[in-house]
N, CA, C and O atoms as a GROMACS GRO file, in nm:
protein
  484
    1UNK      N    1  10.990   9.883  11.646
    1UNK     CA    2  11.010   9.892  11.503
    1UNK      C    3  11.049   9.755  11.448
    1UNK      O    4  11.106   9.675  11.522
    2UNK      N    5  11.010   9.716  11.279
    2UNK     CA    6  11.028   9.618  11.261
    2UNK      C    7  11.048   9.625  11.112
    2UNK      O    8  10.968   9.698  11.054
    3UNK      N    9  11.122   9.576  11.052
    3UNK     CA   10  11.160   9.527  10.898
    3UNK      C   11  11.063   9.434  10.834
    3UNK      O   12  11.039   9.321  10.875
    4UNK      N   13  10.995   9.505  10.705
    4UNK     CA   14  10.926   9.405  10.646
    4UNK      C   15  10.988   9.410  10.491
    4UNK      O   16  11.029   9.517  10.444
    5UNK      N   17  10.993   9.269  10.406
    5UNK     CA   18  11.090   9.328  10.297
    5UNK      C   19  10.987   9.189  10.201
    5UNK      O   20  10.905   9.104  10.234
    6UNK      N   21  11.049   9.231  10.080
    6UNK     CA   22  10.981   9.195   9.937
    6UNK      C   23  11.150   9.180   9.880
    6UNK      O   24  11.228   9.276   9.870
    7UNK      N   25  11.174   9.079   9.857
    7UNK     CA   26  11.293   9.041   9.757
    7UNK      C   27  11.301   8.958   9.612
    7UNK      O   28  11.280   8.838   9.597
    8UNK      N   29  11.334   9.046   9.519
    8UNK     CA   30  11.351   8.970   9.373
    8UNK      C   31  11.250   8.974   9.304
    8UNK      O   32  11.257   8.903   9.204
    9UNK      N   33  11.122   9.053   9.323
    9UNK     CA   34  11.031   9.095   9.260
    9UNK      C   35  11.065   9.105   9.091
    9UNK      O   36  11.139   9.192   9.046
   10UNK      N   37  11.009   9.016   9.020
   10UNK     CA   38  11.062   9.021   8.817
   10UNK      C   39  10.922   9.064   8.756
   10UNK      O   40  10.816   9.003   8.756
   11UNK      N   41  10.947   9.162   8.715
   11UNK     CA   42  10.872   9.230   8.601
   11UNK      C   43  10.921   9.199   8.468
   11UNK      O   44  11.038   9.162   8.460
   12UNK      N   45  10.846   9.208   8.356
   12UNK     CA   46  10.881   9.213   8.243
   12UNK      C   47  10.832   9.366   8.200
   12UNK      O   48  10.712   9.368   8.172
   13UNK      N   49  10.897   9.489   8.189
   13UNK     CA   50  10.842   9.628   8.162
   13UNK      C   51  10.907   9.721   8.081
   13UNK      O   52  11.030   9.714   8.075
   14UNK      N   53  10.848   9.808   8.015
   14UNK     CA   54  10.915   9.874   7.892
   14UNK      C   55  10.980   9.980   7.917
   14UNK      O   56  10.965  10.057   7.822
   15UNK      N   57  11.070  10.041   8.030
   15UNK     CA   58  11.145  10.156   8.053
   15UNK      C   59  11.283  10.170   8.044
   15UNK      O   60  11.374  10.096   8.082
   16UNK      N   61  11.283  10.315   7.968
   16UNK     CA   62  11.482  10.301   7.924
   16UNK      C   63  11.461  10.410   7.876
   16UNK      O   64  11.347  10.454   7.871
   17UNK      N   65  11.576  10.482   7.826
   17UNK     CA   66  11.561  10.574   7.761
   17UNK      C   67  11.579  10.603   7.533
   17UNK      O   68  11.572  10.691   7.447
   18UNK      N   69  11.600  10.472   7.548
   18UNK     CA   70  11.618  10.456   7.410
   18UNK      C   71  11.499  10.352   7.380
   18UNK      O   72  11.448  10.272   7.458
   19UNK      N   73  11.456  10.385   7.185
   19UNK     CA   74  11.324  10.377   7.180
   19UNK      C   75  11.340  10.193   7.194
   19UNK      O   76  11.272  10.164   7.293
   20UNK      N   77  11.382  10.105   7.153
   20UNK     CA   78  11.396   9.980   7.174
   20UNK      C   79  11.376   9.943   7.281
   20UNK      O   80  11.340   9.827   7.302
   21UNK      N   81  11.393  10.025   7.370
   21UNK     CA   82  11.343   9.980   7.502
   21UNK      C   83  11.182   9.936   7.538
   21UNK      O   84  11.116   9.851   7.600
   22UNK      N   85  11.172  10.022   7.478
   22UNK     CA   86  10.985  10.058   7.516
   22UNK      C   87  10.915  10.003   7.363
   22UNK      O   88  10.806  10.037   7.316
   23UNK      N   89  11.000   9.921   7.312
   23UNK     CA   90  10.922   9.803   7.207
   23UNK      C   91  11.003   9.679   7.289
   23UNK      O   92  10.931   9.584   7.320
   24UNK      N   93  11.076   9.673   7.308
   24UNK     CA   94  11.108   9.519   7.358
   24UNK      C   95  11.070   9.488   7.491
   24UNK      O   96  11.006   9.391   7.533
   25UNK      N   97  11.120   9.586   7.553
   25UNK     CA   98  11.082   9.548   7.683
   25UNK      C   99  11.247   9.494   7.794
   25UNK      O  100  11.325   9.428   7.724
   26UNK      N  101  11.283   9.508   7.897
   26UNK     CA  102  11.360   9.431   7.948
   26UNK      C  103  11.298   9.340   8.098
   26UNK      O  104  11.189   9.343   8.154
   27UNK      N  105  11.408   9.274   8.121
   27UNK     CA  106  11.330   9.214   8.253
   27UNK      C  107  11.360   9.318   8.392
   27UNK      O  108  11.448   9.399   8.366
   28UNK      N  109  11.309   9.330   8.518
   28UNK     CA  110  11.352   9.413   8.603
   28UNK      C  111  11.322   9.337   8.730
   28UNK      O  112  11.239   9.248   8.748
   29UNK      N  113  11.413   9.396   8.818
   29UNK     CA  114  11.392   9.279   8.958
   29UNK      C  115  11.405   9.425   9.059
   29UNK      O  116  11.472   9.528   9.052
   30UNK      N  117  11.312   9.378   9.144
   30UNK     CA  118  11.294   9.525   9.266
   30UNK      C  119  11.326   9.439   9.357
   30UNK      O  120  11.296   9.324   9.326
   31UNK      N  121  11.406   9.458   9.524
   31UNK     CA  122  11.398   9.456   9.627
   31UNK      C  123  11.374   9.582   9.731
   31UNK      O  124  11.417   9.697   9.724
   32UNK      N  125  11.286   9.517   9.833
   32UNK     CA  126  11.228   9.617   9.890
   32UNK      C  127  11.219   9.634  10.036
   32UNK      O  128  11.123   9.574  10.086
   33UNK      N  129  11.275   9.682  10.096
   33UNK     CA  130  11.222   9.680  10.271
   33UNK      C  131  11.209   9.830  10.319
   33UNK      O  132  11.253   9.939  10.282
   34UNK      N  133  11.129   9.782  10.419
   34UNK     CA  134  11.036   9.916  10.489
   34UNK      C  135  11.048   9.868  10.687
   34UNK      O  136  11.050   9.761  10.749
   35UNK      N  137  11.052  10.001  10.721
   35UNK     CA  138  11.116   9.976  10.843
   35UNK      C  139  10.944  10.031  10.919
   35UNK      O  140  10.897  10.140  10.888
   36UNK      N  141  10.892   9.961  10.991
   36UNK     CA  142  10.781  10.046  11.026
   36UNK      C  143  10.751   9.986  11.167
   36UNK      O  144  10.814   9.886  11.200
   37UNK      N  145  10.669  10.033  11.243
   37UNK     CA  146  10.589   9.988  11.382
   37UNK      C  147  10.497   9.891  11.331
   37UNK      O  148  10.391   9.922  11.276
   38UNK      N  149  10.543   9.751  11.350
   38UNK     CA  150  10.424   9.641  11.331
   38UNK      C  151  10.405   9.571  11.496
   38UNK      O  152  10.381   9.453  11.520
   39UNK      N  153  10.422   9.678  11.592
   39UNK     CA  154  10.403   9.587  11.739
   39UNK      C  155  10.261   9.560  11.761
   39UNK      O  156  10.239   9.468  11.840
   40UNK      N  157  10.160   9.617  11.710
   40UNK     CA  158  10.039   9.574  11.762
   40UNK      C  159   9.999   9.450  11.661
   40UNK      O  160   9.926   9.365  11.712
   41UNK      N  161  10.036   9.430  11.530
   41UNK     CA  162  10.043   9.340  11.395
   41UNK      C  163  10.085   9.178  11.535
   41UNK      O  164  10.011   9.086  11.568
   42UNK      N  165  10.222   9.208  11.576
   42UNK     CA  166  10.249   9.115  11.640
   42UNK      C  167  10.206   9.032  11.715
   42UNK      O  168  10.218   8.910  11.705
   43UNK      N  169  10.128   9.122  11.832
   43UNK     CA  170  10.021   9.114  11.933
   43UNK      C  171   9.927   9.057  11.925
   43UNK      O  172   9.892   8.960  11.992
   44UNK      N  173   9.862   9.121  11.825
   44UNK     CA  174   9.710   9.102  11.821
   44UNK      C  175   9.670   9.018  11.673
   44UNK      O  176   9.554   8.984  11.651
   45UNK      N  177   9.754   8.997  11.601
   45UNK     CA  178   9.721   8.910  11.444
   45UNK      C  179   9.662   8.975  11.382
   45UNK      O  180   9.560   8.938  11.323
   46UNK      N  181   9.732   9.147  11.375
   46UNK     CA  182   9.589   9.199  11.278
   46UNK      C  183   9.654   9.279  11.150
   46UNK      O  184   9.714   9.385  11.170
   47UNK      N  185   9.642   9.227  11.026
   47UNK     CA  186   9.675   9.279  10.930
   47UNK      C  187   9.680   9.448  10.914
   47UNK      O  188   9.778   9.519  10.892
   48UNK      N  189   9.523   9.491  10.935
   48UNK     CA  190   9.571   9.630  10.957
   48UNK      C  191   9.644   9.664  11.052
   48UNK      O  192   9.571   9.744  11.110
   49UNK      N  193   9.720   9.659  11.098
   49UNK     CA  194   9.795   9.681  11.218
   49UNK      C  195   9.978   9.698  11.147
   49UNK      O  196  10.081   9.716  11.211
   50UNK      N  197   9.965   9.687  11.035
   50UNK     CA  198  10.112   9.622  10.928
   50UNK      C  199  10.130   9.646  10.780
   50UNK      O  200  10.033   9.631  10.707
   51UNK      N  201  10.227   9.676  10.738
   51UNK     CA  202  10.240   9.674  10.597
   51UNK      C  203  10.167   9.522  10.537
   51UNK      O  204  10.191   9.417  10.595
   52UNK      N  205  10.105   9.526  10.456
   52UNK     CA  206  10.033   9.443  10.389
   52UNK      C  207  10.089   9.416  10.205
   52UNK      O  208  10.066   9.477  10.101
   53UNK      N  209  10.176   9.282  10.243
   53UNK     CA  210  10.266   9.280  10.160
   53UNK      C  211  10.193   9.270   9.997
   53UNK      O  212  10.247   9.301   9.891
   54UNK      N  213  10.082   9.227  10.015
   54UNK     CA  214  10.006   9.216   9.857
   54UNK      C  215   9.950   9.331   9.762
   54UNK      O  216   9.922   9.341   9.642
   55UNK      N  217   9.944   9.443   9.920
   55UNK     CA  218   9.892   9.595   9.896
   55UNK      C  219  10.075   9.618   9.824
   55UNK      O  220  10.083   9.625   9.701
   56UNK      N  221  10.144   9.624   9.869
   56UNK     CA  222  10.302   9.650   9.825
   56UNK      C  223  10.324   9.663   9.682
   56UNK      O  224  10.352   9.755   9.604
   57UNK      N  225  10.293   9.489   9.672
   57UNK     CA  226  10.324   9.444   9.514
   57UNK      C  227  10.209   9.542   9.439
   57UNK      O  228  10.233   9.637   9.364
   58UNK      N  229  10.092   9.497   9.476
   58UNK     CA  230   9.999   9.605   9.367
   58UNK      C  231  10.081   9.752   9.323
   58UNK      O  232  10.097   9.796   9.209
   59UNK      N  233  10.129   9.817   9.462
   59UNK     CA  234  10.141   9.945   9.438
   59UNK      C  235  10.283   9.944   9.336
   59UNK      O  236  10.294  10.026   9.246
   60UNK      N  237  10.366   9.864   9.356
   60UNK     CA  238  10.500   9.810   9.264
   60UNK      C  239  10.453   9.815   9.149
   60UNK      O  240  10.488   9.910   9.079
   61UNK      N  241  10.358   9.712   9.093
   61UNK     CA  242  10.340   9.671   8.954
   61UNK      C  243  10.221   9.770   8.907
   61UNK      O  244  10.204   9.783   8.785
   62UNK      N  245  10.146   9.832   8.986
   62UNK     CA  246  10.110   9.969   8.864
   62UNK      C  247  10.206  10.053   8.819
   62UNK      O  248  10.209  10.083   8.700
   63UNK      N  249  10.308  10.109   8.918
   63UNK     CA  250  10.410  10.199   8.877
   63UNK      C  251  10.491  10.122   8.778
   63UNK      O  252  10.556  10.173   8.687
   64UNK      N  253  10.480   9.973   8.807
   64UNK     CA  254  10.585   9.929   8.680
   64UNK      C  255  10.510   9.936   8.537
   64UNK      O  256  10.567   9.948   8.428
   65UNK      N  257  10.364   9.926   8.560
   65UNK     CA  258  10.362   9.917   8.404
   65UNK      C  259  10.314  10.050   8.347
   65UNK      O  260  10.235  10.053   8.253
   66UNK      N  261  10.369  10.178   8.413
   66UNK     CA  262  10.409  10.286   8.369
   66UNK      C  263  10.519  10.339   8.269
   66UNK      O  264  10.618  10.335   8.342
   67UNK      N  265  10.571  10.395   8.126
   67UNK     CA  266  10.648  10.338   8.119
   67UNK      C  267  10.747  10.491   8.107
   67UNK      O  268  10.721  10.582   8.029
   68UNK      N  269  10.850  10.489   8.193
   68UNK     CA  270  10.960  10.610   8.199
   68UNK      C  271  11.079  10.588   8.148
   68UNK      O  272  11.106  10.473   8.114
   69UNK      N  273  11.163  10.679   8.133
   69UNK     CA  274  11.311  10.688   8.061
   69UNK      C  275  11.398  10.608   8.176
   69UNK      O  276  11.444  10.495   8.163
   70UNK      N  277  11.416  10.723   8.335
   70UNK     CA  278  11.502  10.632   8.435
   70UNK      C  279  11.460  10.583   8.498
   70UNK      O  280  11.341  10.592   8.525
   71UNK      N  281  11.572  10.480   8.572
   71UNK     CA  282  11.538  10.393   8.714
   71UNK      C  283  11.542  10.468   8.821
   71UNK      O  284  11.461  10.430   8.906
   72UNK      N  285  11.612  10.574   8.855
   72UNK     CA  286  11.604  10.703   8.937
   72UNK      C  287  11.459  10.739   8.961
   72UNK      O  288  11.416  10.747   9.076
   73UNK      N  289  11.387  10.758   8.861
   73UNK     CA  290  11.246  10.791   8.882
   73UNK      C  291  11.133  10.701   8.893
   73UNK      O  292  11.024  10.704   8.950
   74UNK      N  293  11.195  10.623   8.821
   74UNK     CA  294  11.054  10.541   8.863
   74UNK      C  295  11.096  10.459   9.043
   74UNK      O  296  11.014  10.389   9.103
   75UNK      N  297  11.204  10.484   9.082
   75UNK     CA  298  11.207  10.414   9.195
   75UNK      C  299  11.186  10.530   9.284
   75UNK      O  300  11.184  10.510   9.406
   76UNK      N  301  11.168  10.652   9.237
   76UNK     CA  302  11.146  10.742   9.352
   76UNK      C  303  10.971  10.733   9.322
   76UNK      O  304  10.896  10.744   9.419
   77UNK      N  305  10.938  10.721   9.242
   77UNK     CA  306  10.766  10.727   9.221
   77UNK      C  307  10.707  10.575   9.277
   77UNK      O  308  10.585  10.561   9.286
   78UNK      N  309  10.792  10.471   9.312
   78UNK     CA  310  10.764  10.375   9.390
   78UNK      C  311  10.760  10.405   9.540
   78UNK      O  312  10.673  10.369   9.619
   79UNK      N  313  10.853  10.464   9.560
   79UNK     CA  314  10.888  10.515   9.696
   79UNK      C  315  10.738  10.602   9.736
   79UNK      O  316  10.656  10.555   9.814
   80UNK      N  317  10.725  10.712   9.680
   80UNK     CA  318  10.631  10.817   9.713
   80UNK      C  319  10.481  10.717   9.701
   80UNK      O  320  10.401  10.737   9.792
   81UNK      N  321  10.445  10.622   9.603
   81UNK     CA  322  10.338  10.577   9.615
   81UNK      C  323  10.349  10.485   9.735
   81UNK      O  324  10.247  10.488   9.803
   82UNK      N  325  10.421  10.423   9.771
   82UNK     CA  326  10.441  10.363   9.915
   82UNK      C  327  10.382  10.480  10.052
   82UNK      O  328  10.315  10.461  10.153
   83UNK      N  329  10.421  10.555  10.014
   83UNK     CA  330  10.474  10.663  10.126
   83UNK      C  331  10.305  10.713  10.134
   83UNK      O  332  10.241  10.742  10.235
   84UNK      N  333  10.260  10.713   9.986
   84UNK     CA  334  10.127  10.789  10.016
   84UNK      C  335  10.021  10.680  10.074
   84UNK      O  336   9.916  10.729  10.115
   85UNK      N  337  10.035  10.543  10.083
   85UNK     CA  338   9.976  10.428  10.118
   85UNK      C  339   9.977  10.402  10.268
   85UNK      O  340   9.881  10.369  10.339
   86UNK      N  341  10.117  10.426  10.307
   86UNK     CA  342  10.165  10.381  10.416
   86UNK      C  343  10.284  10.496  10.469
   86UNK      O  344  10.406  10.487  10.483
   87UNK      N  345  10.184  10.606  10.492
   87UNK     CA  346  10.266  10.727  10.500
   87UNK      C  347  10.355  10.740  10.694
   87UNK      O  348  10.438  10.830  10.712
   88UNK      N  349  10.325  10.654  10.798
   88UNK     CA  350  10.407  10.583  10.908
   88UNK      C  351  10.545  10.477  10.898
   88UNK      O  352  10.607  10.418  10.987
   89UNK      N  353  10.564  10.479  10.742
   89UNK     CA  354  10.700  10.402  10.722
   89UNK      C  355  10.805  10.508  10.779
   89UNK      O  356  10.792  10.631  10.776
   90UNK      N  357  10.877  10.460  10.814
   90UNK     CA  358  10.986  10.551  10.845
   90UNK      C  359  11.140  10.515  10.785
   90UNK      O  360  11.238  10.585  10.806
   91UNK      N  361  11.139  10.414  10.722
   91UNK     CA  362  11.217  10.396  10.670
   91UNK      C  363  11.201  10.283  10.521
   91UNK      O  364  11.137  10.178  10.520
   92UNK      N  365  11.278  10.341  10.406
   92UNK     CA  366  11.266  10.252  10.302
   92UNK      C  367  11.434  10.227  10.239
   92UNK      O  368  11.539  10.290  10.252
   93UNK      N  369  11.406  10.142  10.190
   93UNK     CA  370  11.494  10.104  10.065
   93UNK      C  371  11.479  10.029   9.963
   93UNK      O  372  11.432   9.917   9.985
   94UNK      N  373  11.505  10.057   9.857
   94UNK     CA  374  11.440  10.000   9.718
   94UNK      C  375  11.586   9.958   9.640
   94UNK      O  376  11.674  10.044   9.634
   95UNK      N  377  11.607   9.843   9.592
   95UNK     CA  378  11.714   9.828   9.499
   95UNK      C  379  11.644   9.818   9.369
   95UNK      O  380  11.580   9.714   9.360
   96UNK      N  381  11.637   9.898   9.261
   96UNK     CA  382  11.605   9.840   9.132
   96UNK      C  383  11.668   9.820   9.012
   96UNK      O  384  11.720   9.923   8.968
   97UNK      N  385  11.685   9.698   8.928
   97UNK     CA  386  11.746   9.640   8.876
   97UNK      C  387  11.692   9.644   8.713
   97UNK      O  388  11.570   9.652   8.696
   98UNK      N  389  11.762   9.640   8.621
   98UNK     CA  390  11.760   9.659   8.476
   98UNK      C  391  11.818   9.539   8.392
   98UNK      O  392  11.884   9.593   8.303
   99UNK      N  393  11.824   9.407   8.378
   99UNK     CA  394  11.885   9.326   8.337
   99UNK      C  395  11.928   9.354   8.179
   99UNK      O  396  11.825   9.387   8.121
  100UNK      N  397  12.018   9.354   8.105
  100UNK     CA  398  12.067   9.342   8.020
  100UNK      C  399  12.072   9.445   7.957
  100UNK      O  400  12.085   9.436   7.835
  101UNK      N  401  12.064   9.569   8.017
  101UNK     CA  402  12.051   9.703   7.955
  101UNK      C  403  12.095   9.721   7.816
  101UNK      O  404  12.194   9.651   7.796
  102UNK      N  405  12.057   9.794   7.700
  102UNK     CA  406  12.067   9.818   7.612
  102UNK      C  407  12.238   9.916   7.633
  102UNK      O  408  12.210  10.035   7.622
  103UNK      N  409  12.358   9.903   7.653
  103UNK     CA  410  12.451   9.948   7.650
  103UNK      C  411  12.554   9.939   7.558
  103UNK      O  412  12.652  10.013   7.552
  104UNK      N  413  12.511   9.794   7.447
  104UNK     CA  414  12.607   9.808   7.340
  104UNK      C  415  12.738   9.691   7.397
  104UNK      O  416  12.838   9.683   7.325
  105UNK      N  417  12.736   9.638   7.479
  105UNK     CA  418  12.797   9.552   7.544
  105UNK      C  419  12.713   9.439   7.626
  105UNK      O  420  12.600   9.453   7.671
  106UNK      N  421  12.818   9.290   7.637
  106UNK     CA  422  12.748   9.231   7.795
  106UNK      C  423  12.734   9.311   7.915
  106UNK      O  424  12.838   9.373   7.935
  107UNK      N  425  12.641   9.335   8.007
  107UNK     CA  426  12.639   9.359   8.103
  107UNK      C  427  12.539   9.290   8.178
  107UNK      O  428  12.440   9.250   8.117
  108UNK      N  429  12.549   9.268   8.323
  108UNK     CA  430  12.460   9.155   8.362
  108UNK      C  431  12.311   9.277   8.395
  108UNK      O  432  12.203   9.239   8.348
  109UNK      N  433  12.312   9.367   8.446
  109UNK     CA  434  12.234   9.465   8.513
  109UNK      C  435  12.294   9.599   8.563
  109UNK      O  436  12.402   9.610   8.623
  110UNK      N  437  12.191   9.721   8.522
  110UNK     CA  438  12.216   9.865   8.588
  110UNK      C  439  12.136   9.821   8.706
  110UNK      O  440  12.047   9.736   8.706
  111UNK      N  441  12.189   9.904   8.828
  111UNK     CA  442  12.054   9.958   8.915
  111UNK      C  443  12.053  10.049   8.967
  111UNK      O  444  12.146  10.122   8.933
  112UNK      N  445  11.974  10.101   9.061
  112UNK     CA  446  11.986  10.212   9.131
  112UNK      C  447  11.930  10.204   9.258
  112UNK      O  448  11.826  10.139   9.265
  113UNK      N  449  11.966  10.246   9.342
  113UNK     CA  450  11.914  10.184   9.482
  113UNK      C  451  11.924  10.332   9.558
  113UNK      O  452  12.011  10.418   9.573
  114UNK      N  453  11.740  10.306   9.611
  114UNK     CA  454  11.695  10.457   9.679
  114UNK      C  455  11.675  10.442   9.830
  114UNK      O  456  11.593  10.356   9.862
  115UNK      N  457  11.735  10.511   9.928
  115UNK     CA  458  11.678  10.492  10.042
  115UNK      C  459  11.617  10.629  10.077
  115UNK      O  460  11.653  10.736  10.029
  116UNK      N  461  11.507  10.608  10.179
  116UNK     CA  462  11.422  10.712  10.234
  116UNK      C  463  11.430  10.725  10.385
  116UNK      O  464  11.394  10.619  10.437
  117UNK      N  465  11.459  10.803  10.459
  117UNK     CA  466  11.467  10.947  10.399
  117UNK      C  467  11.543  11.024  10.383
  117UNK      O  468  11.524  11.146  10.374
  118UNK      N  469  11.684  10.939  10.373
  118UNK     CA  470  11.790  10.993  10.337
  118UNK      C  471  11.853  11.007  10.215
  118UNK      O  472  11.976  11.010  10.207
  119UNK      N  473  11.747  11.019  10.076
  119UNK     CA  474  11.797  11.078   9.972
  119UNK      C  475  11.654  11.169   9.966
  119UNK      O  476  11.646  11.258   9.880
  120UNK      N  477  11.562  11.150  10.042
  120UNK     CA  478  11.474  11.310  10.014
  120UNK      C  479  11.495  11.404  10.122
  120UNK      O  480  11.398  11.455  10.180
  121UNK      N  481  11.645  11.437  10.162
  121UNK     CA  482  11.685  11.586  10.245
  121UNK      C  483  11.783  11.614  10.145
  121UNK      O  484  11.850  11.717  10.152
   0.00000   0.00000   0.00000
């Protein structure tokens, strides 16, 4: 087994639950790692053989420019489109990040951070 990870991923995307959100837009930063069998990847130099980190981002930035109320969901609909791609992961974790949330105060960032498969039992 082996760790492959995506860190600090910045979107610019329109999700929140208030309507300003989804006219302005905020910035969002994803980190990502996936725990999977890349021993033959190792071996043999073969991409299919491995998470394919560019396939990742694609599957990231369609779901991002989807546009939903929470970070709860759209990081579980990141998760599941992973899962349906690269359904031999056996392990994930996603941190996702909300910079400057519309809260009526400074705040630097909300996030919410999902791991698999221990928040889908």
């Amino acid at each position: 087994m082996g760790k492959v990870a995506l860190e600090g991923i910045e979107f610019h995307a329109y999700h929140g639950a208030y309507p300003e959100e989804s006219i302005l837009g905020n910035r969002f930063t994803l980190d990502l790692e996936l725990e999977t069998n890349f021993k033959d990847a190792m071996i043999h130099d073969d991409l299919n053989a491995t998470v394919d980190y560019s396939r990742l981002y694609q599957i990231i930035k369609a779901r991002m420019d989807v546009k939903v109320k929470l970070l709860e969901h759209l990081g579980h609909m990141i998760v599941s489109d992973i899962l349906e791609v690269y359904p031999d992961t056996k392990q994930i974790r996603l941190t996702l990040k909300k910079h400057g949330p519309a809260l009526g105060g400074l705040v630097k960032y909300s996030a919410v951070q999902i791991q698999y498969p221990e928040d889908y039992q």
